[in-house]
N, C-alpha and C positions, 0 to 999 in steps of 0.2 A: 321371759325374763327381761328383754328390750322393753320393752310393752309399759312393763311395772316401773324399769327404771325411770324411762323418758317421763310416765305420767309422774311417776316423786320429784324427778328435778325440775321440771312444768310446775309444781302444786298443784295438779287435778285437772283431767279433764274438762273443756265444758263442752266440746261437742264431739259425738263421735266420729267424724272426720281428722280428727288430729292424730287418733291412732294412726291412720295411712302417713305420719310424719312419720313413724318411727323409724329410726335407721336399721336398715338390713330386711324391713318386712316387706317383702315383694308384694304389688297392688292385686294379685290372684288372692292370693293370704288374705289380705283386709277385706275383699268383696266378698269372701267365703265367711267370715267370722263377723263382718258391720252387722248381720241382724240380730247379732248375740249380744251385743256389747249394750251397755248401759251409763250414762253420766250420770254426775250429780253435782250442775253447775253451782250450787249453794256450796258445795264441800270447799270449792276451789279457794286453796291457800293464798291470802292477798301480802302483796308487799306496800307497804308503805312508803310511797315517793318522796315524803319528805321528812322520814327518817332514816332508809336505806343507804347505805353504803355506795360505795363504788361494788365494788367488792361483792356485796349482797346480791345486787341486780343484775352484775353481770354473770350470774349462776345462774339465772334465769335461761332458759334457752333462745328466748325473744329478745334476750336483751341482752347482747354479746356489751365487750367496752366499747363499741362505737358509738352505742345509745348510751350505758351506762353514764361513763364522764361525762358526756354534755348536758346527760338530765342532773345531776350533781352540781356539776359548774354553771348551770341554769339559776339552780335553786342558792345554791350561795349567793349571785349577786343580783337574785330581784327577789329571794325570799321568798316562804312555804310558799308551794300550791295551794290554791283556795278552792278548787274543784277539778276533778281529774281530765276534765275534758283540757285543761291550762298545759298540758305537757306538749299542747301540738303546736307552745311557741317555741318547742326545742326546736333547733332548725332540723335536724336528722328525725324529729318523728313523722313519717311520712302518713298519711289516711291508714296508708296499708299495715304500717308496724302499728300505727295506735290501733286500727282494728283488732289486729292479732294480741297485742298487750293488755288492752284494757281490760278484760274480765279478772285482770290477774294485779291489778292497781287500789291503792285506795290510799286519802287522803288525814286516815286517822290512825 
């Protein structure tokens, strides 16, 4: 049940290593079940950066308010994103959180 909820409030997997995110699943657990599991990085539900909320994004699990507000407060005073790689002039998107967020981003 952790499993299913983590992946719905994610929007989808896309690699099977995120399941070992889930909270409470001991790393015995995920190395015994990783060669069962299956993605399907096409499914994965996108948010739109520059229609989203504060609010919307910070449901995300990647993207608590720390990220949230400043990509908001970004976008209000220099206007939409023109391509999602443009969020890494947030100051808080670091390589590491845009690596982690971007399959879950989009621009339309």
């Amino acid at each position: 049940a952790r499993i299913i909820n983590f992946r719905d409030k994610l929007g989808g997997f896309y690699t099977v290593f995120q399941v070992a995110e889930t909270f409470g699943l001991p790393d015995s657990t995920f190395q015994k079940i990783k060669q069962y599991l299956k993605v399907q990085p096409a499914a994965v539900k996108k948010i739109n950066i520059n229609t989203a909320t504060v609010d919307e994004l910070k449901a995300h699990p990647y993207l608590k308010w720390a990220i949230a507000n400043p990509i908001v407060a970004y976008r209000k005073e220099h206007g939409p994103f023109l391509k999602i790689d443009d969020i890494k002039k947030v100051m808080v998107v670091t390589e590491e959180v845009y690596n982690k967020i971007v399959p879950y981003l989009s621009i339309y």
